[in-house]
Biopython code that builds the backbone (N, CA, C, O; Angstrom):
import numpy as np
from Bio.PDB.StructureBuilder import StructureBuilder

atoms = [
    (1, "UNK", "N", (-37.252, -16.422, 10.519)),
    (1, "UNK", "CA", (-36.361, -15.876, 9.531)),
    (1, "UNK", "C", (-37.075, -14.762, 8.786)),
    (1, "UNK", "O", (-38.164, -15.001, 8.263)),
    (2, "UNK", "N", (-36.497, -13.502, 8.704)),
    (2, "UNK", "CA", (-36.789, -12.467, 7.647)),
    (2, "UNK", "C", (-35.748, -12.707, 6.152)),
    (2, "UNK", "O", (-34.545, -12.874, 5.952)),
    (3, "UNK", "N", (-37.230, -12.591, 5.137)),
    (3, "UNK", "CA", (-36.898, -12.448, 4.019)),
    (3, "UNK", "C", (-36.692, -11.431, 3.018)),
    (3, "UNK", "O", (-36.990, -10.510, 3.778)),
    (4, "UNK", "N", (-36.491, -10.985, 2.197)),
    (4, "UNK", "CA", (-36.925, -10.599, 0.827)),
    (4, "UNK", "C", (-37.104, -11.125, -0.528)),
    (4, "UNK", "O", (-36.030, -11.228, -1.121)),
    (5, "UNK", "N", (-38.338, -11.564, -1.336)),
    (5, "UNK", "CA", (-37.629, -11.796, -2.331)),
    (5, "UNK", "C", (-38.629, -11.301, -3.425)),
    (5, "UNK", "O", (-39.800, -10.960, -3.261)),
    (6, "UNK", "N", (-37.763, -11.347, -4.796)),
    (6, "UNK", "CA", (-38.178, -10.824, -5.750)),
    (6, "UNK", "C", (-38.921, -11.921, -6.550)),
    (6, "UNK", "O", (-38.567, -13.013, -6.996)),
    (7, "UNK", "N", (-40.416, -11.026, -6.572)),
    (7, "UNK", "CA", (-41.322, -12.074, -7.535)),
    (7, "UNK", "C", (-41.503, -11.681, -8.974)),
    (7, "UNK", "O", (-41.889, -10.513, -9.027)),
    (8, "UNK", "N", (-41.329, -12.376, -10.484)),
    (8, "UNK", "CA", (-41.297, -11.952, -11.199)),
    (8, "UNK", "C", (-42.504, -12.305, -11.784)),
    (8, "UNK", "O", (-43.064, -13.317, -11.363)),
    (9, "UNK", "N", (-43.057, -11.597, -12.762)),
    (9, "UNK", "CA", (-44.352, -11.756, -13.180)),
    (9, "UNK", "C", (-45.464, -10.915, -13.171)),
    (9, "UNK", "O", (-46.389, -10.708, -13.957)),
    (10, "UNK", "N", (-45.037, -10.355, -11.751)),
    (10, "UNK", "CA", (-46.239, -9.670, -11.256)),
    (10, "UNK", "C", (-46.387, -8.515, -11.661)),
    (10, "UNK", "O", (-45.440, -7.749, -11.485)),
    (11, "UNK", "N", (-47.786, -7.931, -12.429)),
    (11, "UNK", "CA", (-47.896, -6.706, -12.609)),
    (11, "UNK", "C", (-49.532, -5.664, -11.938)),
    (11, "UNK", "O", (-50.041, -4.587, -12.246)),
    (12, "UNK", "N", (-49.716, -6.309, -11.341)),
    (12, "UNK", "CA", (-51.601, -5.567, -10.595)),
    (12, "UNK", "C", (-51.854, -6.421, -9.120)),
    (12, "UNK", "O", (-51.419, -7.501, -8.721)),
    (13, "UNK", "N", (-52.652, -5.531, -8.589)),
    (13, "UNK", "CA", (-53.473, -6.059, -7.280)),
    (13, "UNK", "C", (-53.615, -7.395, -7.628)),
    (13, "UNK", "O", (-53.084, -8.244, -6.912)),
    (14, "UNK", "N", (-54.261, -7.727, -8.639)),
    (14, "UNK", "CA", (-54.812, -9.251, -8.585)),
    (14, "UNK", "C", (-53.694, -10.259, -8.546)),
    (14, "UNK", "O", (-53.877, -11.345, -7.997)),
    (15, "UNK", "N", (-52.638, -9.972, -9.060)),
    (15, "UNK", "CA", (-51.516, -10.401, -8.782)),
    (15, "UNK", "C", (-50.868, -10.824, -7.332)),
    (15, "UNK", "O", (-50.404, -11.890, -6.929)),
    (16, "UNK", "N", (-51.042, -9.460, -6.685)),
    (16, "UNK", "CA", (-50.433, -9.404, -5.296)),
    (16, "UNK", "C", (-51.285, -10.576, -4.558)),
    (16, "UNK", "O", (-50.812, -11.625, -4.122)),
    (17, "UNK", "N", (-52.633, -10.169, -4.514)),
    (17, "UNK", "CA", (-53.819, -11.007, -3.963)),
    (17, "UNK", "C", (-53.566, -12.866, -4.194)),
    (17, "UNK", "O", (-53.584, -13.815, -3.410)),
    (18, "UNK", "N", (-53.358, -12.742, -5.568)),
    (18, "UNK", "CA", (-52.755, -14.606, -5.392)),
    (18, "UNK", "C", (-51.907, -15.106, -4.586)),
    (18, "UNK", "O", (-52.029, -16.037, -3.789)),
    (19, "UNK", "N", (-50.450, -13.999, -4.990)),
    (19, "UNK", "CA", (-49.650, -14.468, -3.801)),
    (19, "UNK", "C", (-49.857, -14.428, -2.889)),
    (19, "UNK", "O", (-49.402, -15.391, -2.271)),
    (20, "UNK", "N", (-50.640, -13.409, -2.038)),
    (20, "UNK", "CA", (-51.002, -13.639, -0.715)),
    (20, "UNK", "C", (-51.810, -14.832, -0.044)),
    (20, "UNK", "O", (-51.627, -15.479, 0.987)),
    (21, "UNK", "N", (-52.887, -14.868, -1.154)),
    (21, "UNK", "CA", (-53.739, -16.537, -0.965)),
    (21, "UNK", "C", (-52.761, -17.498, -0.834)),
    (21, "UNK", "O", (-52.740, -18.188, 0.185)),
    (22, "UNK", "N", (-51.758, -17.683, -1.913)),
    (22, "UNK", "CA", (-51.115, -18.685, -1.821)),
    (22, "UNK", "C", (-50.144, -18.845, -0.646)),
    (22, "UNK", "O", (-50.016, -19.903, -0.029)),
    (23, "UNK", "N", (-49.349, -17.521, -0.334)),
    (23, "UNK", "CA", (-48.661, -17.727, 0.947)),
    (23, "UNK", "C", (-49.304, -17.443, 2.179)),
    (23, "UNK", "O", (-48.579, -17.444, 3.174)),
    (24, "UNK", "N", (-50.805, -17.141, 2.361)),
    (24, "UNK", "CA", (-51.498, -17.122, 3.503)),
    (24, "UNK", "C", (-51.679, -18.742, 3.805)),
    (24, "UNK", "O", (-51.520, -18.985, 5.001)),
    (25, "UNK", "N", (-51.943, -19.778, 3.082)),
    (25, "UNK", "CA", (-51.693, -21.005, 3.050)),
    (25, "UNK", "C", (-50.836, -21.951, 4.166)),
    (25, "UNK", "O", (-50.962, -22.984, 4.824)),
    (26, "UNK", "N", (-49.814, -20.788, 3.889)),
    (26, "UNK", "CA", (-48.386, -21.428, 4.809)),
    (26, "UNK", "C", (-48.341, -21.608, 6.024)),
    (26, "UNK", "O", (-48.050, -22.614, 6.671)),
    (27, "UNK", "N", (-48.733, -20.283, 6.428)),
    (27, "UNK", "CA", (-48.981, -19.919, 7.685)),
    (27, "UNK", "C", (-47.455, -19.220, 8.155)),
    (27, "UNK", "O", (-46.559, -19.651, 8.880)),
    (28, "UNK", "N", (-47.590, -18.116, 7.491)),
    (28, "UNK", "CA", (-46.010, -16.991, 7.676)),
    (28, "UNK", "C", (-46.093, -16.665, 8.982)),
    (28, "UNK", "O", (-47.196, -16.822, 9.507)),
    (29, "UNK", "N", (-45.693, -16.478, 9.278)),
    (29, "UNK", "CA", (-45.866, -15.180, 10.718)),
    (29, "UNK", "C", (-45.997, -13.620, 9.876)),
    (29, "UNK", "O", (-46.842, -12.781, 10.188)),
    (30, "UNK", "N", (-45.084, -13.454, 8.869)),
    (30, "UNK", "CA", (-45.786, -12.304, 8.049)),
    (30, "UNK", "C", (-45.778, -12.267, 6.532)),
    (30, "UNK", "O", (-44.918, -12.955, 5.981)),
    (31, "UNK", "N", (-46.540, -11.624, 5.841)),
    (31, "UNK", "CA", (-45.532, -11.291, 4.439)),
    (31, "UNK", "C", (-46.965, -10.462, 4.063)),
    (31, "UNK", "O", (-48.179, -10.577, 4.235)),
    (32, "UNK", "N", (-45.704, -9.289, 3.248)),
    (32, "UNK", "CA", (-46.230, -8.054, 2.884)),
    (32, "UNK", "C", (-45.648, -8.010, 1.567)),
    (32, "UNK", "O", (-44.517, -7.673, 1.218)),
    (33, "UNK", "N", (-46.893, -8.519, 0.730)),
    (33, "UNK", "CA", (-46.471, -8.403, -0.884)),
    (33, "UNK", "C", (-46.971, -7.447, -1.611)),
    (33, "UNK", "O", (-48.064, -6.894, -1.493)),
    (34, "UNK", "N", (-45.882, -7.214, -2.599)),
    (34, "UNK", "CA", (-46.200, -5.819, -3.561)),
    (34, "UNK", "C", (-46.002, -6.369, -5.127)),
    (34, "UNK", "O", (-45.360, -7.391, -5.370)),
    (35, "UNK", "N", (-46.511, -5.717, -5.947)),
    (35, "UNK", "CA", (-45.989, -5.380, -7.018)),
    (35, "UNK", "C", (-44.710, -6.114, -6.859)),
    (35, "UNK", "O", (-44.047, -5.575, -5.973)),
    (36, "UNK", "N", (-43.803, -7.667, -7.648)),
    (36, "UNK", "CA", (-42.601, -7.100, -8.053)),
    (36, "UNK", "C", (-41.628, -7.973, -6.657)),
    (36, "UNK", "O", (-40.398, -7.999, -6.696)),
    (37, "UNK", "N", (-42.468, -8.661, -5.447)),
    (37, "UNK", "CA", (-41.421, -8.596, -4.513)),
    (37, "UNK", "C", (-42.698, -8.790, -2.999)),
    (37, "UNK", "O", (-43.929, -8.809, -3.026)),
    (38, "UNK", "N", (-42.095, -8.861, -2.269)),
    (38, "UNK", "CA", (-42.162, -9.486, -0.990)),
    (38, "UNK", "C", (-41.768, -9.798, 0.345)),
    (38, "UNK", "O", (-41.012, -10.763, 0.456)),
    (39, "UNK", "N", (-42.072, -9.264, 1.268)),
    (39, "UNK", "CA", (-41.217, -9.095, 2.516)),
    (39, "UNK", "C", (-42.014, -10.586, 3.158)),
    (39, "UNK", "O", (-43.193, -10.880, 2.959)),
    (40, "UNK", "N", (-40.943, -11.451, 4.019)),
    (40, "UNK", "CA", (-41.860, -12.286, 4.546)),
    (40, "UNK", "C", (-40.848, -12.381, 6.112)),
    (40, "UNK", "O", (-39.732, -11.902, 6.312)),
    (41, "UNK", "N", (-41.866, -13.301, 7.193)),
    (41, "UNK", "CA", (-41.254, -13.906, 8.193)),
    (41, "UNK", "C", (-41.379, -15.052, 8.479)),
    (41, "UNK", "O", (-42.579, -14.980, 8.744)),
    (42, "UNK", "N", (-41.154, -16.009, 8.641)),
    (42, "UNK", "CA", (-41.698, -17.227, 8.884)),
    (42, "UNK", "C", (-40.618, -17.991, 10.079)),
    (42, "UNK", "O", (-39.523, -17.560, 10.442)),
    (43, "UNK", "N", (-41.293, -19.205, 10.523)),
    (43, "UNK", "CA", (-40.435, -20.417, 11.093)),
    (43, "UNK", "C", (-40.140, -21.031, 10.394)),
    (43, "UNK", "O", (-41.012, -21.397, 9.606)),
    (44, "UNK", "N", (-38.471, -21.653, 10.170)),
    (44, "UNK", "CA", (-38.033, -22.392, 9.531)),
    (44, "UNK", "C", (-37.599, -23.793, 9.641)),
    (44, "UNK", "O", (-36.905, -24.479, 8.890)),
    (45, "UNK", "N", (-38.430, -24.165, 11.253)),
    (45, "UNK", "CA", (-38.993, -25.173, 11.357)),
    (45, "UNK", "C", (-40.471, -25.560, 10.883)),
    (45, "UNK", "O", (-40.991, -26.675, 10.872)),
    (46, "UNK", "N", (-40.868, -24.634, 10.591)),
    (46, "UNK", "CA", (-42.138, -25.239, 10.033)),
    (46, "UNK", "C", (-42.651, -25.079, 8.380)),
    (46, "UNK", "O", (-43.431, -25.720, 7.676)),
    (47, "UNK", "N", (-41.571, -23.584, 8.109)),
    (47, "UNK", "CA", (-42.166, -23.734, 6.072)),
    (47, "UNK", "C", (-40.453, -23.752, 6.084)),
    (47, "UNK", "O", (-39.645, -23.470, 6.969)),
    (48, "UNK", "N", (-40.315, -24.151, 4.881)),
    (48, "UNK", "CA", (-39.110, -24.212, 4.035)),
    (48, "UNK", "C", (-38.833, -22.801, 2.950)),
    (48, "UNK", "O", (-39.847, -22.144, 2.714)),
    (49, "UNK", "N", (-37.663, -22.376, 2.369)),
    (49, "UNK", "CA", (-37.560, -21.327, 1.138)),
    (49, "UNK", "C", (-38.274, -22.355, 0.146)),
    (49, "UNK", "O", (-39.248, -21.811, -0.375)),
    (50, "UNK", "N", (-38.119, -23.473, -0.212)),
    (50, "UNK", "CA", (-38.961, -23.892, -1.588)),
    (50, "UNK", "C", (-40.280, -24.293, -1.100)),
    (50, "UNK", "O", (-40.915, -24.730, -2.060)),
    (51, "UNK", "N", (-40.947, -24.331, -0.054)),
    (51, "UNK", "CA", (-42.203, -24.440, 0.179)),
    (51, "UNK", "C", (-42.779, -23.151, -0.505)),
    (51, "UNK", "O", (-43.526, -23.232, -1.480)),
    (52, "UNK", "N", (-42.388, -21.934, 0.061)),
    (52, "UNK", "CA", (-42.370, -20.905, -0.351)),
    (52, "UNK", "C", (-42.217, -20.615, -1.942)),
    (52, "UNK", "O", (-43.145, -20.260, -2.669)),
    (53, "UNK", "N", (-41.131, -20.789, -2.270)),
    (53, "UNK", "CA", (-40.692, -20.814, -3.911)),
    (53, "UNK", "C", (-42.148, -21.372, -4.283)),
    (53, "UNK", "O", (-43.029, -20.548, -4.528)),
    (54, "UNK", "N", (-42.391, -22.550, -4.326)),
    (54, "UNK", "CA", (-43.194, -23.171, -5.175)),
    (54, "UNK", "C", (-45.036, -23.021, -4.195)),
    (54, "UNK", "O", (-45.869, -23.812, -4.638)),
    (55, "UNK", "N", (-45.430, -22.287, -3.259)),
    (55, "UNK", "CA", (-46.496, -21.630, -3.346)),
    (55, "UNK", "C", (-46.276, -20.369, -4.319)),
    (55, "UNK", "O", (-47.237, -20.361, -5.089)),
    (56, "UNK", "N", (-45.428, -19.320, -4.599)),
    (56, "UNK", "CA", (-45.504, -18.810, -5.657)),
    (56, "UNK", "C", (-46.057, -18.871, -6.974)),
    (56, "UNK", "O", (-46.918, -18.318, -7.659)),
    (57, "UNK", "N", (-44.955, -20.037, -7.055)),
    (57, "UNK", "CA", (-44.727, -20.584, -8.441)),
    (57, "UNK", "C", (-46.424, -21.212, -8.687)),
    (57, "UNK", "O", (-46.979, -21.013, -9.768)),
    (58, "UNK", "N", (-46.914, -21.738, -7.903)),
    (58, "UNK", "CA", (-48.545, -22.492, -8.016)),
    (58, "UNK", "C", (-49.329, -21.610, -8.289)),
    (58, "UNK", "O", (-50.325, -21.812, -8.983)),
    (59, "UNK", "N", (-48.841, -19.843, -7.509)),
    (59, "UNK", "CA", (-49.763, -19.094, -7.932)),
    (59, "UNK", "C", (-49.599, -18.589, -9.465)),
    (59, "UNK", "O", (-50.417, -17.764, -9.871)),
    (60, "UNK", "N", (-48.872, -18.916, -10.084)),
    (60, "UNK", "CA", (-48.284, -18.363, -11.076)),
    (60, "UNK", "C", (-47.285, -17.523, -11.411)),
    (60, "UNK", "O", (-47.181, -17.057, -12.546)),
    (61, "UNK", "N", (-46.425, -17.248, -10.390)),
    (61, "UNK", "CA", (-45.213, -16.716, -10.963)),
    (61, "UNK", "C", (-43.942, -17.088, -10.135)),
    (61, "UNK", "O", (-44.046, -18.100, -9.442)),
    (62, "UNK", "N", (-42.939, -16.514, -10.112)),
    (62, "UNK", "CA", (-41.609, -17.074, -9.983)),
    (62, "UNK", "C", (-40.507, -16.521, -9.252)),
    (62, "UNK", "O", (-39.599, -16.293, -10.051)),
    (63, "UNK", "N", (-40.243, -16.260, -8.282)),
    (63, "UNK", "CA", (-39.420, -15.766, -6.969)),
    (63, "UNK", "C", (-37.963, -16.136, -7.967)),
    (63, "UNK", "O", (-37.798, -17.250, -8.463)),
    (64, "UNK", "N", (-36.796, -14.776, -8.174)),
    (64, "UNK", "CA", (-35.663, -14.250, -9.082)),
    (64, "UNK", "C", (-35.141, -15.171, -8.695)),
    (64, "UNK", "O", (-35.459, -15.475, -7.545)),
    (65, "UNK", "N", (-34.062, -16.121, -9.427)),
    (65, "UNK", "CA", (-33.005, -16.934, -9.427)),
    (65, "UNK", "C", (-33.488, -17.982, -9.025)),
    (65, "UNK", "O", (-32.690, -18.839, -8.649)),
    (66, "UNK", "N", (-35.042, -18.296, -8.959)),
    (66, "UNK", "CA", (-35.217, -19.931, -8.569)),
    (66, "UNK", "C", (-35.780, -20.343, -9.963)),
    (66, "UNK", "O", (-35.965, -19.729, -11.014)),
    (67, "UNK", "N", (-36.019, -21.881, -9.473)),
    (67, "UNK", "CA", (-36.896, -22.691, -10.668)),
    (67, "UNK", "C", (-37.105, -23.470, -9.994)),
    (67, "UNK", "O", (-36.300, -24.205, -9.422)),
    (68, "UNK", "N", (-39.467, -23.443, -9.866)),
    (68, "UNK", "CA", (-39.976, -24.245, -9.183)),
    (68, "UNK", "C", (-39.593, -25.630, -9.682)),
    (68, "UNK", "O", (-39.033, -25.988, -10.718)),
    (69, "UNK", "N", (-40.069, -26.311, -8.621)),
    (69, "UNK", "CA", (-39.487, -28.172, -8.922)),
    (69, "UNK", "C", (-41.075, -28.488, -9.406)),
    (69, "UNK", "O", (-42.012, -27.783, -9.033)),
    (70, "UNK", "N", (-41.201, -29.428, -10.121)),
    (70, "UNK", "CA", (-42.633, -29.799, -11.089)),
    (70, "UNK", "C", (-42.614, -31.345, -10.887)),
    (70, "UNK", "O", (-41.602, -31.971, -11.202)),
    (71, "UNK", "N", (-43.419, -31.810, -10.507)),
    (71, "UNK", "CA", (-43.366, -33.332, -9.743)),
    (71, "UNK", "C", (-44.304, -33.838, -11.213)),
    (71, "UNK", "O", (-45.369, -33.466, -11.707)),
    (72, "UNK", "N", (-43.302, -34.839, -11.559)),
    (72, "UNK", "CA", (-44.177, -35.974, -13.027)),
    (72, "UNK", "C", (-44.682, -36.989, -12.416)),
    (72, "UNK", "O", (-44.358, -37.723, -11.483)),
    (73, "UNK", "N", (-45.749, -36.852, -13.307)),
    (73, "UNK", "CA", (-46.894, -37.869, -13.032)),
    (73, "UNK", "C", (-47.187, -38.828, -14.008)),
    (73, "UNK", "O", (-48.088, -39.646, -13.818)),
]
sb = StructureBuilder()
sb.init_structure("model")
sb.init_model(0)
sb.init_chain("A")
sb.init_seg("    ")
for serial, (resi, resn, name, xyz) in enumerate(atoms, 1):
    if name == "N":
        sb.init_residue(resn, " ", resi, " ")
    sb.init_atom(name, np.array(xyz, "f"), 0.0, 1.0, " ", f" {name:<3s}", serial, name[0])
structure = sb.get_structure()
């Protein structure tokens, strides 16, 4: 599946660089993050959109119109 989505939060390289750590994690087939947003590809037998959502969200910020899920402990 090809994506787009909009990451909010983000304003510098060091920014981009988390998300990438965090979604290099996944194991995409691609994603090319910027400033602001994100092109990705993945199998959707193997990552999910909220796998995704919430590697974001772990890195610290927040892919437009979602809200990561927060597991209580």
């Amino acid at each position: 599946m090809k994506e787009t989505v909009k990451i909010e939060g983000m304003s510098c390289g060091g920014c981009v660089n988390g998300v990438q750590r965090a979604l290099a994690k996944l194991g995409l087939a691609h994603a090319d993050v910027h400033v602001g947003g994100a092109e990705l590809e993945y199998d959707e037998l193997k990552v999910t959109h909220r796998q995704i959502v919430d590697a974001i969200a772990e890195a610290g910020y927040m892919v437009a119109g979602t809200a990561p899920v927060v597991a209580l402990r």
